[in-house]
N, C-alpha and C positions, 0 to 999 in steps of 0.2 A: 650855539644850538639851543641852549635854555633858556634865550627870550624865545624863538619861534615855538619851540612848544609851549611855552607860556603862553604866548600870542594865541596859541592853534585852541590850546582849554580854554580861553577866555573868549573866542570866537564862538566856538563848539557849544557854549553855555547862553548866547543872547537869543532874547524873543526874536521872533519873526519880525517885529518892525525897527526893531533894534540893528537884527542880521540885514535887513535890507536896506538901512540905512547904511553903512558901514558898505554892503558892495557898493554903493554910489560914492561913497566919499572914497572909496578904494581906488575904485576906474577914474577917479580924477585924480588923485592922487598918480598913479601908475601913468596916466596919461600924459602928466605933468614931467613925471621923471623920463620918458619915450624920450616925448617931444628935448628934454633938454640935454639929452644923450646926443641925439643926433643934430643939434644946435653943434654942440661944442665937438662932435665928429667931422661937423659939414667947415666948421670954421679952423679946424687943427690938415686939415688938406687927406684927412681920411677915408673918405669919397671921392676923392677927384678922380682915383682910377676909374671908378664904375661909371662918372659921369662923361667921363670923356669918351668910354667905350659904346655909352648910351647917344652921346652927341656923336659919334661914327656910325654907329647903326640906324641911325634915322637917316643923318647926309647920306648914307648908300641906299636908302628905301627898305631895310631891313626893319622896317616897324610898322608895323597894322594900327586901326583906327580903332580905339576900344570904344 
């Protein structure tokens, strides 16, 4: 807990273009670790129930056109 609040003053103290640099390297960053959660989710068979339940609900027409 005392890097994040470390993290959280040292955030809480940057200029404006400093702070907005920092959301963008964030959202990539964050983006980066998403995408590679569900990498190593979709490849360890931790999804397969959802997809299979989603490949049954289309085969019956239980899915709309978004």
């Amino acid at each position: 807990m005392e890097n994040v609040q470390t993290i959280e003053k040292a955030v809480s103290r940057l200029s404006k273009l400093d702070l907005k640099n920092f959301r963008n390297w964030y959202e990539r960053f964050d983006q980066k670790v998403w995408d590679d959660q569900f990498k190593e989710d979709a490849e360890s068979g931790k999804l397969d129930v959802v997809a299979d339940q989603a490949i049954t609900d289309f085969k019956a027409g239980r899915c709309k056109e978004i």
